[in-house]
MDTraj code that builds the backbone (N, CA, C; nanometers):
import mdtraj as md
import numpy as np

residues = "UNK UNK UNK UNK UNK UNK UNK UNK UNK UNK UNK UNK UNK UNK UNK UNK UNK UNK UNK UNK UNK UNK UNK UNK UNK UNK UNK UNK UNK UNK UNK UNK UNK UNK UNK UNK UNK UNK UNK UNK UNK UNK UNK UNK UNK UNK UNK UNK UNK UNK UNK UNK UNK UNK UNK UNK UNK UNK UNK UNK UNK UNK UNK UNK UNK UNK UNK UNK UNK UNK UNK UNK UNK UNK UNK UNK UNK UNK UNK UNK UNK UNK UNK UNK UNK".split()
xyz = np.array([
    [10.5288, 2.4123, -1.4943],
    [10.5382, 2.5382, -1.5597],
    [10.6079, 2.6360, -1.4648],
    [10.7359, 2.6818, -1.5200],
    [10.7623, 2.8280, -1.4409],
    [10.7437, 2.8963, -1.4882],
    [10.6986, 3.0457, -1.3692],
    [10.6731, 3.1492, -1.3304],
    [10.7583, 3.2476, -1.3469],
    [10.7581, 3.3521, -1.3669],
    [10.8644, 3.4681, -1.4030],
    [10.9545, 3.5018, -1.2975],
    [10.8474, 3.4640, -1.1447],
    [10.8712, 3.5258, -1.0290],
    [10.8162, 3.6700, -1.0041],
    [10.8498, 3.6917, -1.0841],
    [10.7871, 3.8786, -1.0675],
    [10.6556, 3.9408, -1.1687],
    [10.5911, 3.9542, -1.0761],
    [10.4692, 3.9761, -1.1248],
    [10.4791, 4.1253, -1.1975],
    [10.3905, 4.1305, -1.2496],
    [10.4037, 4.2699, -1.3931],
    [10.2802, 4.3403, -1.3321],
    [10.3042, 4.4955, -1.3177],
    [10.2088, 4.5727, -1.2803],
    [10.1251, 4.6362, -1.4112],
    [10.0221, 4.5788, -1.4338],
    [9.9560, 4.6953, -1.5175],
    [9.9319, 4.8084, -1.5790],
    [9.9461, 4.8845, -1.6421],
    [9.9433, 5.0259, -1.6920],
    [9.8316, 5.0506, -1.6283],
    [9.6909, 5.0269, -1.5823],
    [9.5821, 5.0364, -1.5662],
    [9.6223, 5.1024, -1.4157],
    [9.6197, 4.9933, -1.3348],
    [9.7143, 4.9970, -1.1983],
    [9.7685, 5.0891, -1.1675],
    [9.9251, 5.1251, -1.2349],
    [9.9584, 5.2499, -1.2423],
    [9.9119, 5.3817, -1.2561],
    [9.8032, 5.3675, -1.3545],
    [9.7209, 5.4879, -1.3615],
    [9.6189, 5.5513, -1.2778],
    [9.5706, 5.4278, -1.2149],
    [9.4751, 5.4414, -1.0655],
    [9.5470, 5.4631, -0.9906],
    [9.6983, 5.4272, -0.9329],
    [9.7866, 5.4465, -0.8496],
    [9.8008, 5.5974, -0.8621],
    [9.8211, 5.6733, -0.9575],
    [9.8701, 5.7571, -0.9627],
    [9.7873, 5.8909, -0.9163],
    [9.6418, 5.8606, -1.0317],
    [9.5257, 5.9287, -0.9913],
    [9.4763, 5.9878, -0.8501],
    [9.5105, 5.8381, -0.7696],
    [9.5148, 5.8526, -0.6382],
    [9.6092, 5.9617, -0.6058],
    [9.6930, 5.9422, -0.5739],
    [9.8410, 6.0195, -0.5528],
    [9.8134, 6.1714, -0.5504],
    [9.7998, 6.1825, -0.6932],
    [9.7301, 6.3318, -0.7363],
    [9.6015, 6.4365, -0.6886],
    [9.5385, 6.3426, -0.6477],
    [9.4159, 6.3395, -0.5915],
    [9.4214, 6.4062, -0.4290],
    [9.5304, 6.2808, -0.3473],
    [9.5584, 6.3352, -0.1928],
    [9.6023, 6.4755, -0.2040],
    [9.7098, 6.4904, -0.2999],
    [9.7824, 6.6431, -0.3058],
    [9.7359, 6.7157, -0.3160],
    [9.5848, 6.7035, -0.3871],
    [9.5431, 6.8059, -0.4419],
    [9.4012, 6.8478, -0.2585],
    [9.3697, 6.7916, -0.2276],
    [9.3225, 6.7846, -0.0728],
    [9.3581, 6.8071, 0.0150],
    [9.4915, 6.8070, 0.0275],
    [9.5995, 6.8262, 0.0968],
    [9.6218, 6.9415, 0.0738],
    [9.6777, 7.0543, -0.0105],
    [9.6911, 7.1505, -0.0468],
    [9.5574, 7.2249, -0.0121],
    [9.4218, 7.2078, -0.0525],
    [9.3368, 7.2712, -0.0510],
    [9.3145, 7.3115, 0.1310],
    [9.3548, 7.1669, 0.1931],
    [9.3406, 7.1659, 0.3813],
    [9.4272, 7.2831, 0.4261],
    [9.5470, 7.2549, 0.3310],
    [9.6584, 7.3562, 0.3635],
    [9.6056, 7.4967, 0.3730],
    [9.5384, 7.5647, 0.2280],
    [9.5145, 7.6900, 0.1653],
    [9.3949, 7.7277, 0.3106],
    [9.2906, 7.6579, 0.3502],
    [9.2083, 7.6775, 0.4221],
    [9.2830, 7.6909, 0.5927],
    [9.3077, 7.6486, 0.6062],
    [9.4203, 7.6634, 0.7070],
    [9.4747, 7.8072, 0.7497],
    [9.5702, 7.8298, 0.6247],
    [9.6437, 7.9485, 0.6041],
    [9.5402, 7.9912, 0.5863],
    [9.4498, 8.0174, 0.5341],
    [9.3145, 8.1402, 0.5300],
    [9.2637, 8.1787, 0.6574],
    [9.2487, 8.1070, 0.7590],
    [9.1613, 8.1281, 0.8750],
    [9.2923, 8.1535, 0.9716],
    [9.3969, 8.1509, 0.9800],
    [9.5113, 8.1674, 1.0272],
    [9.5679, 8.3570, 0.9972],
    [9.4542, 8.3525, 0.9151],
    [9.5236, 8.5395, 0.8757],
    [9.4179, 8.5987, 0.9113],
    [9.2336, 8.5354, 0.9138],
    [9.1591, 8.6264, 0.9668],
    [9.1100, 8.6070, 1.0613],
    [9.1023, 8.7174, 1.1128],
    [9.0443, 8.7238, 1.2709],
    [8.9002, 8.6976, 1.3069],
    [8.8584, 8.6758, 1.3900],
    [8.7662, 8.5666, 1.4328],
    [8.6289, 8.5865, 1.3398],
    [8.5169, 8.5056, 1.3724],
    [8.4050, 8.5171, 1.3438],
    [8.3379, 8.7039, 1.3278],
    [8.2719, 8.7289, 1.2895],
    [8.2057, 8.8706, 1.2924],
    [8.1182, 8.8529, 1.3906],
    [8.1532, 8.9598, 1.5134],
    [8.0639, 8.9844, 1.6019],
    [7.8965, 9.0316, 1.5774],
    [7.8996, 9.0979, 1.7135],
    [7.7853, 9.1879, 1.7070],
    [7.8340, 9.3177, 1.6945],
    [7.8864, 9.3114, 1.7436],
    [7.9602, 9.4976, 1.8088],
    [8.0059, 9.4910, 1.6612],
    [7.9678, 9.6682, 1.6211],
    [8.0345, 9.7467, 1.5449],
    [8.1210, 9.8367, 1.5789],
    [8.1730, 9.8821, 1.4805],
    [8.3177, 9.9829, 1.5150],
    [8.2758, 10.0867, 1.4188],
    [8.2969, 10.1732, 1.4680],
    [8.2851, 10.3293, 1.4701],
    [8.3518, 10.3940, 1.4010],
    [8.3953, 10.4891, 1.3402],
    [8.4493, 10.6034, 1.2256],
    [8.5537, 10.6597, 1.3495],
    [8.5042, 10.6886, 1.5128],
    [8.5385, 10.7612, 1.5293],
    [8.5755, 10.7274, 1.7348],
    [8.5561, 10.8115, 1.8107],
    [8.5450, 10.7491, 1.9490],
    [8.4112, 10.6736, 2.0010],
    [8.3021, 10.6879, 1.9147],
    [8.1929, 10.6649, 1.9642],
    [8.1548, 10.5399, 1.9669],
    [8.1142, 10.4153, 2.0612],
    [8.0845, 10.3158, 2.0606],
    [7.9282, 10.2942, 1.9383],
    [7.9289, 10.1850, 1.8482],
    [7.8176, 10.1719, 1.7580],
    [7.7565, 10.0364, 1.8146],
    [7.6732, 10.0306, 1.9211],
    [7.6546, 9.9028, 1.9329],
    [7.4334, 9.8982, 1.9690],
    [7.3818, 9.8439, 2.1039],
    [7.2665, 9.8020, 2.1073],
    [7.2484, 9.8989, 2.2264],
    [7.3520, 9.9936, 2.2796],
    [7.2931, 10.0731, 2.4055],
    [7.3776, 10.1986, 2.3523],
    [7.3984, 10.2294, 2.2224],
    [7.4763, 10.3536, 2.1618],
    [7.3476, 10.5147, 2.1773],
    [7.4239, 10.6087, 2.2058],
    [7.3559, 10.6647, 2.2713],
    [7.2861, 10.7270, 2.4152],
    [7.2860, 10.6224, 2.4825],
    [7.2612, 10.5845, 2.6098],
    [7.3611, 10.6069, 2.7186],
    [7.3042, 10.7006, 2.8361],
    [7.5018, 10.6679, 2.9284],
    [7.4908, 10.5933, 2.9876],
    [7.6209, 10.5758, 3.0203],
    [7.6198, 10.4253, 3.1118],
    [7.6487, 10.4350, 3.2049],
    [7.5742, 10.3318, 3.2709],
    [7.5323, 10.2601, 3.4005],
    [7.6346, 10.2218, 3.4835],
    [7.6119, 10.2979, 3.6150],
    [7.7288, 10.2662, 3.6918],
    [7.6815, 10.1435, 3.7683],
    [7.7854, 10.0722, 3.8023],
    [7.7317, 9.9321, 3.9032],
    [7.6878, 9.9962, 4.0686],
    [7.6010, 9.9249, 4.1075],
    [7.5143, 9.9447, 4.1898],
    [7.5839, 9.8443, 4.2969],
    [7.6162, 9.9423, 4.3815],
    [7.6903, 9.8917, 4.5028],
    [7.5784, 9.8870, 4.6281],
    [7.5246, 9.8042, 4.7423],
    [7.4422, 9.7808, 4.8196],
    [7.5148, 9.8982, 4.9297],
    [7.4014, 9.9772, 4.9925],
    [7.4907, 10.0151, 5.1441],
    [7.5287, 9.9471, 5.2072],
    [7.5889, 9.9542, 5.3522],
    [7.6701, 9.8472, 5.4525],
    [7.5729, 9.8957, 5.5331],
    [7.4834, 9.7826, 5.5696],
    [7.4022, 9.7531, 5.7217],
    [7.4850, 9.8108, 5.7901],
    [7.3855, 9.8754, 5.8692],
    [7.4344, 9.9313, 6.0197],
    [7.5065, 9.8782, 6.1329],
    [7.4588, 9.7416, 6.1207],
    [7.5403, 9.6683, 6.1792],
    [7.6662, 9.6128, 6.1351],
    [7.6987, 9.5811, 6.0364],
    [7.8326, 9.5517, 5.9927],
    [7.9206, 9.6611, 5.9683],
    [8.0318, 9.6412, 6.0319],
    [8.1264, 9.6945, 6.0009],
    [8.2408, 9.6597, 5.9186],
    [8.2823, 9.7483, 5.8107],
    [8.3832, 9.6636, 5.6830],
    [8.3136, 9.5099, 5.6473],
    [8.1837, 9.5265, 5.6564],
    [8.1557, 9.3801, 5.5686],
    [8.1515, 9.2472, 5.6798],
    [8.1819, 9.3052, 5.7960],
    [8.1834, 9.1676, 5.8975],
    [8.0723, 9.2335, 6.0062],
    [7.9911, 9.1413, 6.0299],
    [7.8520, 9.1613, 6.1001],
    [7.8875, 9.1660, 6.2790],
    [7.8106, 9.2478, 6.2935],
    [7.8586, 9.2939, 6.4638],
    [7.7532, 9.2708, 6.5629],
    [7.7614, 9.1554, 6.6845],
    [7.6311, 9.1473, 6.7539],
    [7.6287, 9.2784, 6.8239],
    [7.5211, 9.3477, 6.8467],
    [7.5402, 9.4611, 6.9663],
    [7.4634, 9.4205, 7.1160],
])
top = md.Topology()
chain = top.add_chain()
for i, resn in enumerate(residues, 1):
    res = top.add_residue(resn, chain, resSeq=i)
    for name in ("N", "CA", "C"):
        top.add_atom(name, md.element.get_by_symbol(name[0]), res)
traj = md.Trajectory(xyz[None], top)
């Protein structure tokens, strides 16, 4: 018995083939849209709020601030380098 040689694809086949197809694009596009979405906004929402105006709105608003606390220089050191006497 011969064979045609060429095998015949299904309509069925085709239609799952295709489904598929339609399917990636449509995932693909959506990866895309999400993408471009987070690509236009800026990061996560902090803590810190923003203000109407110059005034900081945050968890020490109100409050003045704290200057850093610098140690004196031992008597013995001079500029930070220690001196036997």
């Amino acid at each position: 018995m011969a064979s045609s040689g060429k095998q015949k694809t299904t309509m069925a086949k085709l239609n799952r083939e295709r489904r598929v197809r339609e399917r990636r694009l449509e995932k693909q596009a959506k990866k895309d849209a999400r993408k471009q979405a987070s690509a236009h906004q800026p990061g996560p929402p902090g803590d810190v709020l923003i203000g109407d105006g110059d005034e900081s709105i945050g968890p020490d608003a109100g409050e003045p601030a704290v200057e850093p606390v610098v140690p004196a220089p031992d008597a013995r050191t001079v500029d930070g380098v220690a001196r036997d006497e």
